[in-house]
N, C-alpha and C positions, 0 to 999 in steps of 0.2 A: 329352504335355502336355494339360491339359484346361483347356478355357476356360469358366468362369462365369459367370451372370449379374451384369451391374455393382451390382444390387443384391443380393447372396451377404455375409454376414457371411463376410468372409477368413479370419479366425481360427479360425471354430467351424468353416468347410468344409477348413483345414488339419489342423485336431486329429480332427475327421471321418475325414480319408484318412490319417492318421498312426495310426489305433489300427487298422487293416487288418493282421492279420496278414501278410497280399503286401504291404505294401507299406514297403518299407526306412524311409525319411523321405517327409513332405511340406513344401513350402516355395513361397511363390509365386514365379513367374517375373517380379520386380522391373524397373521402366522404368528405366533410367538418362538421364543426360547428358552431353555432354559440358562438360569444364571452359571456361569462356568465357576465351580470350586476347585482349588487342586486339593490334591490327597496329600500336599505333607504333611506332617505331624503333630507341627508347630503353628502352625496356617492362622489357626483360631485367635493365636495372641497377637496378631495384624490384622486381624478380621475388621477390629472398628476404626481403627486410619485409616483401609482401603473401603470401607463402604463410604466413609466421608467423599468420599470422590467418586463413589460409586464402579467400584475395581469389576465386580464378578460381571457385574453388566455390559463392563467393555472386553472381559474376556470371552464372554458369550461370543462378540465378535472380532476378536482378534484373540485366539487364545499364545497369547506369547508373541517373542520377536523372531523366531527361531527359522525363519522363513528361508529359501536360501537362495541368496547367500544369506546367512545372518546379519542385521544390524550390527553395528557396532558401536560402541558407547567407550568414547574412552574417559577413564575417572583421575582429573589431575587433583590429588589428593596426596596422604602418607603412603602411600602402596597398598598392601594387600597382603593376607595373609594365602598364600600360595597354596598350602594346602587345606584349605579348608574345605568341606565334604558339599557343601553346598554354592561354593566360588571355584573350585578349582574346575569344574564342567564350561564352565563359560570363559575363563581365562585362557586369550592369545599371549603365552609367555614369551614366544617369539619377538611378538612387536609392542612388548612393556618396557620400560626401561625406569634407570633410577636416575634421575638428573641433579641431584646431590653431589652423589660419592663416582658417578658415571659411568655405572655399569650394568648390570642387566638381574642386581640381586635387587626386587621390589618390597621386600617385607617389610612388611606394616609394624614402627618400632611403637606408633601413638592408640594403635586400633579405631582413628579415624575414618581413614582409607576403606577400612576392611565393612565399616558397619553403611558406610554410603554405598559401598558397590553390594554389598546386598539389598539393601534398598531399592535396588536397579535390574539386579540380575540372578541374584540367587536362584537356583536352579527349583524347577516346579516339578513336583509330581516325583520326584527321586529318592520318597520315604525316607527323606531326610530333611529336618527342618524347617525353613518357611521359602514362601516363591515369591522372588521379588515382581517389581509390577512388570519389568520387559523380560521377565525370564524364558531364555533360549535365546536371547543376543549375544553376541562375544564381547568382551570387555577387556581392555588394552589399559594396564596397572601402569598409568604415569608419578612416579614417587618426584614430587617437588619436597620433601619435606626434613632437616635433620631431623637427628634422635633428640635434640631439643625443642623441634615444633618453628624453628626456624624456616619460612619460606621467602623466597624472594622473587620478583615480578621478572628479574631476568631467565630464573627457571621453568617458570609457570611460562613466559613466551615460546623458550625454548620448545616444551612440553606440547604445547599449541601448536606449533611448524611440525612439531614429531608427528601428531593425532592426525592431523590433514595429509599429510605426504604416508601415511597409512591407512588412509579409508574410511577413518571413522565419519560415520555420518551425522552423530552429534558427541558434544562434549560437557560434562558435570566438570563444573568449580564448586567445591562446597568451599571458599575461600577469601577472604578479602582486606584490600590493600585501602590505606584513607589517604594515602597520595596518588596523583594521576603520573601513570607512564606511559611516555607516545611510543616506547616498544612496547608495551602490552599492550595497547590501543591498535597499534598496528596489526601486532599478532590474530588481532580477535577478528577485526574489521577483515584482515587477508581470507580469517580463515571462514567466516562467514560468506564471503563473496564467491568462497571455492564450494559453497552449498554444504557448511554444515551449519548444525545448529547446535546453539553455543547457552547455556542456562548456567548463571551463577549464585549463589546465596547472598542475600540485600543485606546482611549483617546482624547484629544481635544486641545493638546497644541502645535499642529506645529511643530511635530518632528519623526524624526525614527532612533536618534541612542540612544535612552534612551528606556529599556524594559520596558511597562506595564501590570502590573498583575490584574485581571490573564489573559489575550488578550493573554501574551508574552507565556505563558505553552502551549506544543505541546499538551496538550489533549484540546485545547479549540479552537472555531474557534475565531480571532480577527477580529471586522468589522471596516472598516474606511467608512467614508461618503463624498460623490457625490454632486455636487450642483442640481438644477432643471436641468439645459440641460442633465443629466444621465452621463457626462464623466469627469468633470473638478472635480480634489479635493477641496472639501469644505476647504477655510482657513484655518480653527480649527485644521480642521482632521490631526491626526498624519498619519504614512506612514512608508512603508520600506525603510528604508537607511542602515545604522549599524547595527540595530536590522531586520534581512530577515525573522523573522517568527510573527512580530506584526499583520502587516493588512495578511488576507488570502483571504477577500473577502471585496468589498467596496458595499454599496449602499446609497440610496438617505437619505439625513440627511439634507435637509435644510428647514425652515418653516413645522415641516410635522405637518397635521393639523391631532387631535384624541380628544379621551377622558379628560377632567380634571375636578376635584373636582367641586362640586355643580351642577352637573346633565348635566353640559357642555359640549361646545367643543372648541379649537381653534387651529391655528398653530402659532400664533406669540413668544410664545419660544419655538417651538418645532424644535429647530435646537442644533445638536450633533450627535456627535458617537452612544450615547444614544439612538438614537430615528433608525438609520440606523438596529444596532444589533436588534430589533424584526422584522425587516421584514427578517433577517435572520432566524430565529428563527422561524417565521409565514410558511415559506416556506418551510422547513425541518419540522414544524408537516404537512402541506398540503402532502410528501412526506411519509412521514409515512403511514399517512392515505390510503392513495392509494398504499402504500406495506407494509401493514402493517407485511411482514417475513421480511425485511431488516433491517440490524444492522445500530446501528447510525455511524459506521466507513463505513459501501458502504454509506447512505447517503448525509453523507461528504464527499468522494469523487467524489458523484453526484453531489454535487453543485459546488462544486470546477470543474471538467470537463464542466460543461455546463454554466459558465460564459461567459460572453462579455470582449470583448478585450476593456479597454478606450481609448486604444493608448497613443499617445503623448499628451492628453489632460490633464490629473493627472499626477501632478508634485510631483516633480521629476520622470522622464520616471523609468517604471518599477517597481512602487513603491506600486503598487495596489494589489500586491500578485494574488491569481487568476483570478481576474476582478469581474466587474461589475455582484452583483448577478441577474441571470435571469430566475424567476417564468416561462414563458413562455419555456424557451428550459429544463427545468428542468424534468416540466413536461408531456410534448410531446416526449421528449426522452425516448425510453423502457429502464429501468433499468436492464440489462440483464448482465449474469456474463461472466467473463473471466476466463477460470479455466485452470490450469498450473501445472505442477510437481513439487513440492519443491525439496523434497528427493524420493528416494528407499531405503528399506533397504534388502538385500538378504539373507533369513534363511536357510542356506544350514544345518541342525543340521545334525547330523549324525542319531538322533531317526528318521528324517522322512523318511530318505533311507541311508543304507547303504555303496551306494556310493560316501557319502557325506562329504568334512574332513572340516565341522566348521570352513572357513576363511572369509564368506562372502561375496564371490567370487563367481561369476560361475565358474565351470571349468568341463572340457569333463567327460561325462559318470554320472551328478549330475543331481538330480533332485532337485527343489527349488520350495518355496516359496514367494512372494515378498509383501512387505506389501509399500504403497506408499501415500507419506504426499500430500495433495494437497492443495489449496490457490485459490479464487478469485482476480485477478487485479483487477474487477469491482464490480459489484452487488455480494449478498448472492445469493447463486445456493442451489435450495433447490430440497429434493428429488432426489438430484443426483447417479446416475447410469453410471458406467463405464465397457466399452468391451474392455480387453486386446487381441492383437495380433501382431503377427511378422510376416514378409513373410522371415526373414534369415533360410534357408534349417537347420542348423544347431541345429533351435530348432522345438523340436516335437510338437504334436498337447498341445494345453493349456487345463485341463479336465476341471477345474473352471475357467475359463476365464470374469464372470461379476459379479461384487459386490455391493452395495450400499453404499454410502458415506452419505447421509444423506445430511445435512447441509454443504454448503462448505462455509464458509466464508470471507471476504474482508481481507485480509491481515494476516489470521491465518490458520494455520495448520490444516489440516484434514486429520486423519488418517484409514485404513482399516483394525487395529491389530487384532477387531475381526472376522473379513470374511476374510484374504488375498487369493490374486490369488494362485492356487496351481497348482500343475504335470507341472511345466515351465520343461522341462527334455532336456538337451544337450546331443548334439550324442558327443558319447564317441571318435570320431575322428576328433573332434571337433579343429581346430584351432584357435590362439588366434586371436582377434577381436571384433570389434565391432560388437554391435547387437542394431537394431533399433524397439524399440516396439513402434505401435500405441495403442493410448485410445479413444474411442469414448463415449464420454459423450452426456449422456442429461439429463434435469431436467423440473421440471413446467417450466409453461409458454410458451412452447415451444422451450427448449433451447435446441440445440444441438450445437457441434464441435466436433473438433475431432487434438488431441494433440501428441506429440513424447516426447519420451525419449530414451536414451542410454543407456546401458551397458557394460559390456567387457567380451568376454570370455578369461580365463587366462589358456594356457595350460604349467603350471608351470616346466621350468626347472633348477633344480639347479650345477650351473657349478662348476668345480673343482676349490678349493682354490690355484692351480696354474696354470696357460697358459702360458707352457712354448715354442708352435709353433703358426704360426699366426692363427684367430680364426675368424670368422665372427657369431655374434649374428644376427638372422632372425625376423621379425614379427613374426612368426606365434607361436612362443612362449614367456613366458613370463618369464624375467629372473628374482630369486632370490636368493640374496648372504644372507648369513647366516653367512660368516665367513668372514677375513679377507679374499681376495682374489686377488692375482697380477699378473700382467702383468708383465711375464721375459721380460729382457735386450732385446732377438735376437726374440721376440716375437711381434709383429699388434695384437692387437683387434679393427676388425671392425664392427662397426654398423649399421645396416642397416635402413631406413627411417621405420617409427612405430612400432620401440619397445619399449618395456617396459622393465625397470629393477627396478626390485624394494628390497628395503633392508631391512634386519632384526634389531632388536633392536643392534646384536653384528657384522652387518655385514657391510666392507669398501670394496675400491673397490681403490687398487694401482698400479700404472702407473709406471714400472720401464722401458721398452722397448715403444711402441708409441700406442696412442689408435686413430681413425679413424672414427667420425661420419659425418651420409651423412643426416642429416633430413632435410628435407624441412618445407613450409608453413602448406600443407596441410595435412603432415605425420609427426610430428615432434616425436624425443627421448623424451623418458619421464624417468626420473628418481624422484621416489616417496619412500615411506615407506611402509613398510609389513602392517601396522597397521595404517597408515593414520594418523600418528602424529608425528611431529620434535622432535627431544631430542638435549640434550646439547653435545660439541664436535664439531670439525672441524675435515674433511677429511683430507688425504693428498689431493695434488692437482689433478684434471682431465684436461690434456687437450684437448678442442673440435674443431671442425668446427663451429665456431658460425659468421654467418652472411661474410659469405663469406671469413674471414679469421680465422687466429688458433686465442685460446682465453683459459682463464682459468676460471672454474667455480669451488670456493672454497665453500663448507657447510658448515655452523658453527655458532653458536651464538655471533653474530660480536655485535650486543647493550647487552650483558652481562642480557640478561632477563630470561636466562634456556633455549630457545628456537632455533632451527635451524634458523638460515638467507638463504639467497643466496648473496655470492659476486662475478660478472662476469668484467672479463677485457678482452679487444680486444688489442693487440700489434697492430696491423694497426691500428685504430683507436686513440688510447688512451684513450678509452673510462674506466672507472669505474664505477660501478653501484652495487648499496647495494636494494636487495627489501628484504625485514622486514616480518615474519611471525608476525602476530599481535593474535595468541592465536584462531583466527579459519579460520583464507585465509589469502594470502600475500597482503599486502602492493604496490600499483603503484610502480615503480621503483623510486629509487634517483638518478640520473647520478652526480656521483663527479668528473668526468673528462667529457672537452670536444670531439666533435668529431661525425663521424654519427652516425642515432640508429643501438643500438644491436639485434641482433637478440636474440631471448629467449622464453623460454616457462618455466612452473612454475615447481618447483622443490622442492621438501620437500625427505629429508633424514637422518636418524640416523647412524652413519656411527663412526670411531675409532677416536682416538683423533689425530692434527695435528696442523701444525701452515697455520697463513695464514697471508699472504705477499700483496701487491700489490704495 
């Protein structure tokens, strides 16, 4: 065995000893752990739901929520049986309440309450009973329920505004409503947005094209449930069919044996939807606990990524939304970010140089500032740190080239408006093109990558509102009409592969003699707007080289919404096609004639008024 330095790339130094003629294989000598058991007493008659999800494995690495501060898990259910020897260690009686009768007695009159919040929290290792899966969380007993089993969506909101303005970090509904309420819609979405994480039961009646709430609201997770072998859908369990956003995750929901009223335990009804949602919910505070920087949207996207596939075994195929939740890969997998470029925005002001003319744009002989949104795919990146640079000759050395972003998180914008990169400076000989910047990120935990982005430099020319001899337009500058501008009778304008031309609020672009483009795949014409927005009006007609024969490409607001369209036709083909500006990117294309595909690239322009034909 040979021992290397902790700083050795593993990989390269195994593939290293692996192409050694002497030497058979290489492979490291892996740390293990042992699987974490607790010592209640009862443990063993949960032993096979929670290996289904593979429990002792994730407590190997998170053993409990109990971190501190505690997690907190609040259960809007029937209450809780207050004293019970295995709930009452984890119950904040303080910030429980009964929103029923409206007062602060939570007892569990159904022993619904009582058997979900063990499932969750039941205290571990207290030679008493069973250890739920986040046990040593706190858990805050929200009673929406009468003594008849009576709930309503106004309580359950209520319930919801109480859980967040207390801290809890996520929330168990084992409950559901089959009419939609935009006060509990609202409740969920507020309280989701204030970073908690919200898991409800997807219901119990054998169905997935009827929505239920709140499972069916995109801020919740829906759980369906599993039989004992970890893959066949429980009968009861509803499912995706009509409705693709009910179940998101399924887990084990049949017999599950926990807590109930009078100091007990049992699983003989502990089968439902109901009982599946807290081992979600147990599993995401164990996730907390062990990062406790991660927002409850990476969360959820953690458990969602590190499901089990059920396969063809939960019927209807495909109907299990992200699969089988699994404690084990959840928590063995590093939670590490993916961080990406959203936007740039380029502040060329003229205050910060002179040779600056405010279009936000690069273009030759400017010096710029760039401020740049960034996003997590994966995990919260925190502490992040970014190094700009370019190796295109065309831009100078970068004077502030690294900033800090702080917090980048899962699916929301991070911006650097107050430190942006600055002295980005174009040589003033500068031709149009693109310019390729890397980012080298890193943050805790040891995260590093490193990202690209694009630019253009525009070295702007504007052509005369009449071409009356043939004309070739080049790359290397970047065309903009301002006015009406036409192509004479005895006049070719030809365009060359990657140009830009781009138009002003008053400016059109007319074809009375013949226009000539040659783009290809990987260089195509771009026609766009000065300003990066459609207005209302059709061009006259352009016509192009598109997809190997002649073709017309009309502008115009063809669905009467104020908005530029594109509508392209192929005479060889007889193709038609309409793609839709939808108010901030185009619409996939619509082909209304048949025929092969068209060639095309995206096209936004403001241009004179005209008619359009096809």
């Amino acid at each position: 065995m040979i021992r290397l330095d902790p700083a050795t790339d593993l990989e390269a130094a195994r593939k290293a000893y692996a192409a050694d003629p002497n030497v058979l294989y290489a492979e490291p000598n892996w740390e293990g752990a042992l699987c974490y058991v607790p010592t209640d007493p009862l443990y063993a008659q949960t032993a096979s739901d929670l290996a289904i999800i593979g429990m002792e494995e994730a407590w190997a690495v998170q053993s409990g929520a109990g971190v501190s501060p505690a997690v907190v898990v609040a259960v809007i259910d029937s209450g809780v049986e207050t004293y019970h020897p295995d709930l009452a260690p984890a119950l904040d009686l303080a910030n429980s309440w009964n929103f029923t009768d409206n007062n602060a007695n939570v007892f569990d009159d159904l022993g619904h309450g009582t058997r979900v919040a063990g499932i969750i929290g039941a205290a571990g290792n207290n030679a008493e009973g069973i250890a739920g899966v986040a046990f040593g969380c706190t858990l805050l007993s929200l009673d929406v329920t009468t003594s008849a089993g009576v709930v309503t969506t106004a309580d359950v909101s209520s319930a919801m505004n109480w859980a967040v303005a207390r801290g809890a970090d996520v929330v168990n509904m084992s409950l559901r409503f089959s009419g939609a309420s935009q006060t509990l819609q609202n409740a969920c979405d507020a309280a989701a947005a204030a970073g908690v994480l919200l898991v409800a039961a997807a219901g119990n009646e054998n169905q997935g094209d009827l929505p239920v709430y709140p499972a069916s609201y995109d801020s919740v997770i829906g759980v369906g449930a599993v039989m004992d072998d970890g893959t066949a859908r429980a009968p009861f369990s509803n499912y995706n069919n009509l409705q693709r956003n009910l179940v998101e995750i399924v887990a084990p929901g049949s017999t599950v044996f926990s807590t109930i009223p009078g100091s007990q335990y049992n699983g003989t009804y502990g089968s439902g939807t109901s009982f599946a949602a807290p081992m979600v919910s147990g599993v995401a505070a164990l996730l907390k606990a062990h990062y406790p920087d991660q927002s409850a949207a990476a969360i959820r996207a953690h458990l969602d990524a590190t499901c089990k596939s059920v396969g063809q075994a939960f019927q209807p195929a495909n109907s299990a939304g992200a699969g089988l939740l699994d404690a084990k890969a959840a928590l063995e997998t590093p939670m590490m970010p993916k961080i990406s470029v959203v936007s740039v925005t380029v502040d060329d002001n003229t205050a910060y140089d002179a040779h600056n003319d405010a279009d936000a744009i690069l273009g030759p002989d400017e010096s710029v500032k760039l401020v740049l949104s960034l996003t997590s795919e994966k995990a919260v990146g925190t502490n992040v740190t970014a190094t700009l640079s370019t190796a295109n000759p065309s831009i100078g050395p970068i004077s502030h080239n690294t900033v800090s972003f702080g917090a980048v998180d899962h699916d929301l914008g991070t911006f650097n408006s107050a430190d942006p990169f600055t002295t980005i400076t174009v040589s003033a000989s500068a031709v149009s093109q693109p310019v390729v910047f890397s980012l080298a990120l890193t943050g805790d935990g040891g995260y590093s990558d490193l990202t690209t982005f694009s630019l253009q430099i525009e070295n702007v020319y504007t052509p005369p509102t009449i071409i009356g001899t043939n004309t070739t337009w080049t790359k290397d500058k970047t065309y903009v009409i301002t006015q009406n501008t036409v192509v004479m009778n005895a006049a070719t304008l030809t365009i060359e592969p990657g140009t830009t031309i781009r138009f002003d609020r008053e400016g059109g672009l007319e074809v009375r003699g013949g226009i000539v483009s040659e783009g290809t795949e990987s260089e195509q014409i771009v026609f766009t707007s000065l300003d990066g927005m459609p207005g209302g009006g059709f061009d006259p007609e352009v016509r192009m080289s598109v997809g190997g024969g002649p073709a017309t490409i009309v502008i115009g607001d063809a669905d009467n919404d104020g908005d530029n369209d594109i509508v392209t036709a192929n005479s060889d083909s007889n193709n038609v096609s309409l793609i839709r500006w939808n108010g901030s990117g185009f619409d996939p294309e619509v082909r209304m004639g048949g025929g092969s595909a068209l060639y095309r690239s995206s096209l936004m322009t403001r241009t004179t008024t005209g008619t359009m034909t096809s």
